[in-house]
C-alpha positions in Angstrom: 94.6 63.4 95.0 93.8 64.3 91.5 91.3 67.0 92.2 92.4 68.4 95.2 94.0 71.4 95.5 97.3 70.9 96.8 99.4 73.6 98.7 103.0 73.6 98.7 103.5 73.2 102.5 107.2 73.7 103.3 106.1 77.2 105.0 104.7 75.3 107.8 108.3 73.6 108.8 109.9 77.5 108.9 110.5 79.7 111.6 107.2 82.1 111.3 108.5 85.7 109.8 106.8 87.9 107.1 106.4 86.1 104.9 105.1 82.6 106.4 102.5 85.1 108.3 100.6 85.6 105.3 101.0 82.0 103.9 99.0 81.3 107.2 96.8 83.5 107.2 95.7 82.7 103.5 95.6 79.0 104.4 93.1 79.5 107.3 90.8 81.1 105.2 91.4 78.5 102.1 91.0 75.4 104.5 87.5 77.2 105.8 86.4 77.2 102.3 87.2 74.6 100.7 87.4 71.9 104.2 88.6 68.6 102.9 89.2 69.1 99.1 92.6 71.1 99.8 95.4 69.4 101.4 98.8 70.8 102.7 102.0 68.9 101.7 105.6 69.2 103.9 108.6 67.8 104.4 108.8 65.3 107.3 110.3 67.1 109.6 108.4 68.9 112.4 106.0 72.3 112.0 106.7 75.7 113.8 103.7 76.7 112.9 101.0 76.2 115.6 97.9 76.3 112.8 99.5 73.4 111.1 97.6 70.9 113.6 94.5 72.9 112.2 95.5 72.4 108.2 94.9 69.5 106.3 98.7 68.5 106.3 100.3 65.4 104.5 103.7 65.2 105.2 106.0 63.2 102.5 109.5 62.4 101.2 113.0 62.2 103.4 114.4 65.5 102.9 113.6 69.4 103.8 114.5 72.5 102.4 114.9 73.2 98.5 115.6 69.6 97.8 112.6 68.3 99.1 111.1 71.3 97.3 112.5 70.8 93.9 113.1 66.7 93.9 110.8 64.8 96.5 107.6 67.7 96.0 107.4 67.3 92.0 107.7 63.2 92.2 104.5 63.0 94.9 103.0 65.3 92.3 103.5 63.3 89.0 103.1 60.0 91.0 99.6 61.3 92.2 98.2 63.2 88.9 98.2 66.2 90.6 96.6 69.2 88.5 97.5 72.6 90.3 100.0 73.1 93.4 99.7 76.4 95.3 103.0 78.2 96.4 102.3 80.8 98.5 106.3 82.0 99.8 108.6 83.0 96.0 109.5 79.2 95.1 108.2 76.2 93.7 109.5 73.4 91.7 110.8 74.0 88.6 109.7 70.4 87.3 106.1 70.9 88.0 104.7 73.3 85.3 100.9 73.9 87.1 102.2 76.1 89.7 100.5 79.5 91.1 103.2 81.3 92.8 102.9 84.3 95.2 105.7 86.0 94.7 106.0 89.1 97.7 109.0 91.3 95.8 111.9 91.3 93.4 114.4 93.0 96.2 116.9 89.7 95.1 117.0 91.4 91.5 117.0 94.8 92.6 120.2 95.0 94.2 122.0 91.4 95.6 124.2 93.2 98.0 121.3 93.1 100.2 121.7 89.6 100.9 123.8 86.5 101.4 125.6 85.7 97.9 124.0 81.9 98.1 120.8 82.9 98.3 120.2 85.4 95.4 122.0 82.9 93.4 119.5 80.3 94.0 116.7 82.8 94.2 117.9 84.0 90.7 117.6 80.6 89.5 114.1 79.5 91.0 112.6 83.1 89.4 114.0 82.9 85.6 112.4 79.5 85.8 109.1 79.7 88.0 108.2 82.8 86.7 108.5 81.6 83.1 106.6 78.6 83.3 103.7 79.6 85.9 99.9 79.3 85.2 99.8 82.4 87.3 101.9 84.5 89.1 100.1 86.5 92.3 102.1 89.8 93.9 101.3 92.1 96.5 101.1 95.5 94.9 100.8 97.0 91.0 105.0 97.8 91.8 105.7 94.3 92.8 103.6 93.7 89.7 105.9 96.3 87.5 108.6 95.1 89.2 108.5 91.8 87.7 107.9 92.6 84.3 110.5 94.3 84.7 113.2 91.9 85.0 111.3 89.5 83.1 109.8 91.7 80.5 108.5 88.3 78.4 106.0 87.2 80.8 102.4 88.6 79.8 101.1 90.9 82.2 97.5 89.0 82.5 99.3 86.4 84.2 99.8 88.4 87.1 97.5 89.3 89.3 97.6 91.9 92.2 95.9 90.7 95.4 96.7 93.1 98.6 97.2 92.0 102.1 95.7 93.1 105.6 96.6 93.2 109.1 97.2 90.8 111.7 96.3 93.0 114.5 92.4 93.2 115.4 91.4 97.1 114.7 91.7 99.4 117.0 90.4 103.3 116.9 91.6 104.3 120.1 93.7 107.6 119.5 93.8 108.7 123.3 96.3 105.4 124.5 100.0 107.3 122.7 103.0 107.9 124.5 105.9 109.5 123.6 108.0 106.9 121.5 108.3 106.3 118.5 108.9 102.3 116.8 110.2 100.9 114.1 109.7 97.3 113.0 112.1 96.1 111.0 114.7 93.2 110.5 118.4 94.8 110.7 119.4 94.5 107.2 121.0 97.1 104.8 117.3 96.9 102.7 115.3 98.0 106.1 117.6 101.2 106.1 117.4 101.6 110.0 120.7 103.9 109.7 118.7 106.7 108.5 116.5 106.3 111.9 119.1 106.1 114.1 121.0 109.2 112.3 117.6 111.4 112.8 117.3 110.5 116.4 121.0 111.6 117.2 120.4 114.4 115.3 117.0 115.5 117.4 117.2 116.5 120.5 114.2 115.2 122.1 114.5 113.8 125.4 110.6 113.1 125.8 110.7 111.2 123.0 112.4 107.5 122.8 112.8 105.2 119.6 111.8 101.6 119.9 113.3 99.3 117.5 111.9 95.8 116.9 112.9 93.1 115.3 116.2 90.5 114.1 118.5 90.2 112.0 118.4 87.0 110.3 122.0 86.6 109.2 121.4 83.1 107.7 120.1 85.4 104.5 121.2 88.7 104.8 124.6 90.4 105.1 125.9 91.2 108.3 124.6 94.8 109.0 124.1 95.2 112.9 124.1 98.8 114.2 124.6 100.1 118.0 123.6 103.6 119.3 124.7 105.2 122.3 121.9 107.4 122.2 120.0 106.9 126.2 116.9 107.3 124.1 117.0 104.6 121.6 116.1 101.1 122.7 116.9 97.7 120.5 114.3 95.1 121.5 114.4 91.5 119.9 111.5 89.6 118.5 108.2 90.1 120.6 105.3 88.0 119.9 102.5 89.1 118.1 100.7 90.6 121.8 103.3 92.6 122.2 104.3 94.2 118.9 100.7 95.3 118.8 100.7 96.9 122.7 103.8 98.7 121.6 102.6 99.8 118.2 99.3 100.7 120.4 101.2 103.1 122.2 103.5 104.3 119.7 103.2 108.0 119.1 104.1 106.9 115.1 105.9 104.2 113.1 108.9 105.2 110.9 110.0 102.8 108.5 113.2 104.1 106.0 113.0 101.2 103.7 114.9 101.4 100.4 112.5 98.6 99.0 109.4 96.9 99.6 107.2 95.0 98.1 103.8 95.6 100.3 105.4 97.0 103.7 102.7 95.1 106.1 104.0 97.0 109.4 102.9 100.3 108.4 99.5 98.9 107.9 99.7 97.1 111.2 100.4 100.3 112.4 97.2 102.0 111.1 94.9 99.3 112.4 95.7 100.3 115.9 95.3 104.1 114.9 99.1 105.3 115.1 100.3 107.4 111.9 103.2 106.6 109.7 106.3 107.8 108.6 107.5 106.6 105.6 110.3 106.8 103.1 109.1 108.3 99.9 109.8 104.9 97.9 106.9 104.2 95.1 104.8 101.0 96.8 104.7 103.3 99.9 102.8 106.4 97.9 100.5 103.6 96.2 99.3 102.1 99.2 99.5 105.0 102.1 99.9 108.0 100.5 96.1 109.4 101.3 97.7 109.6 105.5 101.6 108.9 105.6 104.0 111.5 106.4 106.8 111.1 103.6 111.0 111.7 103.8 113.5 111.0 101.4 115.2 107.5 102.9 118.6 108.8 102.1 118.3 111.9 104.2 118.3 112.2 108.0 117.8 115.9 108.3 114.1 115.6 106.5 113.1 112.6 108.7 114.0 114.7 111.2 111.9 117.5 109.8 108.9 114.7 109.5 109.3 114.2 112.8 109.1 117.3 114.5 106.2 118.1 112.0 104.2 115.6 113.3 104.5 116.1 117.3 103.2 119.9 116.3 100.4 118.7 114.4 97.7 120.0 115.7 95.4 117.6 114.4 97.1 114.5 115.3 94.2 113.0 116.8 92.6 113.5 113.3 95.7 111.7 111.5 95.3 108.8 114.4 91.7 109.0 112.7 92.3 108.9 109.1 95.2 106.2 109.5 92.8 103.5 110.9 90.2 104.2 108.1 92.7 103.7 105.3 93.9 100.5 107.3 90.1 98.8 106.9 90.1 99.2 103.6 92.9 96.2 103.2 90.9 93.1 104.7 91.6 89.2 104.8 88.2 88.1 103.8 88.2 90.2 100.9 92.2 88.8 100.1 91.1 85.3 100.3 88.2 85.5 98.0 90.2 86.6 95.4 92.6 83.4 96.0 89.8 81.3 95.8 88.0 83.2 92.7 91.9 82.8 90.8 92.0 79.0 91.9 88.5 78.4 90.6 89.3 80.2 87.2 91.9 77.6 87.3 90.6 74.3 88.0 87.8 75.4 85.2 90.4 75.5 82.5 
């Protein structure tokens, strides 16, 4: 195993959210390229991942979770003379010093009240120490990038590199399919800011129009932060699959996300694949990524969401935003994401 190139697997034995959907993603393209030199290690336990019967997956050790992560993981490792392990989801062991990390935001540094006290502890821990001793450190957008140095203003800024993502969704420039809700796609935690939503919507009185909100709340990591309306024209759906988030954001007159913090914000792109407009909180990775189409509203005020809102049911070029939204979304594409994983690996392996 001493010149393959290893990925740190443990992804594949988690329930699939944001963050697992692009360590998947990434892997089908790296397993394309690179066939039987990479291999995929896990904990023995079973996969919720479907693609893992299409990976080249080893599982090991006795364990799960961050002990198999940070014990049983770095032992195979040193045992088998292993040169570079790939971490594609914020961790990796601190024992094993060849590590590329992915890391997707530094929301556990930015304010910890956003989530359950036990994990930004250990989060805390895994960063001062993976961050410090990785061969190279891969983020989502130049602020995830400024982000990190930050809060760890030592590390040399070289050693990150910013690699976008893409959409899920297969593209879609139909403009003539909207009806009149709107959608938000969000998990229901104090970061997602879905209050500000649900304040606008009371607030407007639009009885054509109805709010769609998707998504969980994960209370094994976040803080309890569960929200009810009686508003007749707000409806709380749970997870959909992947089929059905894109027919609804399809048919979506727009998508409104309030987000305090992000560090890429995938569902607005989602969004503009399949030609529905944005509107977005005003935060900074938001202007560096959509600000060329997205309508824009300070997260902490209702009133101009609402303003953003009834600005863009007037719009009389709305078929033209539809337009403009799906050509900023093809300019974020998988191929182009996974070449530069495989050009940074290869700069690797070469030193």
């Amino acid at each position: 195993m001493r010149n393959k190139i290893v990925v740190n697997g443990r992804f594949l034995t988690q329930k699939v959210t944001g963050v697992q959907r692009v360590a998947t993603e990434i892997s089908k393209n790296l397993q394309q390229h690179y066939n039987k030199e990479i291999v995929f290690l896990c904990p023995n336990k079973p996969f919720l991942n479907p693609v893992s019967e299409s990976l080249n997956c080893k599982k090991i050790g006795y364990f799960s979770g961050y002990f198999w992560e940070q014990v049983e993981l770095p032992l195979f490792l040193f045992r088998n003379k292993v040169s570079l392990l790939i971490n594609f989801c914020n961790t990796a062991p601190i024992l094993f010093k060849k590590n590329v990390i992915v890391v997707h935001d530094m929301a556990v540094k930015e304010n910890k009240d956003w989530f359950n006290w036990k994990f930004a502890f250990v989060y805390n821990i895994l960063f001062y120490f993976n961050l410090k001793k990785a061969l190279k450190i891969i983020t989502v957008s130049n602020f995830s990038k400024n982000e990190i140095l930050k809060f760890y203003p030592k590390i040399e800024p070289s050693k990150i590199d910013v690699v976008y993502l893409a959409s899920f969704f297969s593209p879609n420039e139909d403009a003539n399919q909207k009806h009149d809700y709107f959608i938000a796609v969000n998990s229901l935690n104090p970061r997602k800011n879905i209050k500000v939503i649900l304040e606008a919507f009371k607030t407007l009185d639009l009885h054509q129009f109805k709010l769609k909100i998707i998504g969980g709340s994960f209370n094994t990591i976040f803080k309890n932060d569960l929200l009810e309306s009686d508003s007749l024209n707000v409806e709380f759906l749970n997870d959909v699959s992947d089929v059905e988030l894109k027919k609804e954001m399809e048919g979506a007159k727009a998508l409104i996300n309030g987000s305090f913090y992000e560090g890429f914000g995938l569902s607005a792109l989602e969004a503009m694949s399949v030609s529905t407009p944005c509107i977005l909180s005003n935060i900074p990775v938001y202007k560096e990524l959509y600000n060329e189409t997205a309508l824009f509203f300070d997260p902490y005020k209702p009133l101009e969401l609402v303003q953003k809102i009834k600005d863009l049911i007037d719009l009389e070029n709305y078929t033209d935003l539809c337009k403009r939204s799906f050509e900023l979304s093809q300019k974020f594409n998988w191929e182009i994401t996974s070449q530069r994983y495989i050009s940074i690996i290869e700069n690797l392996k070469n030193k």
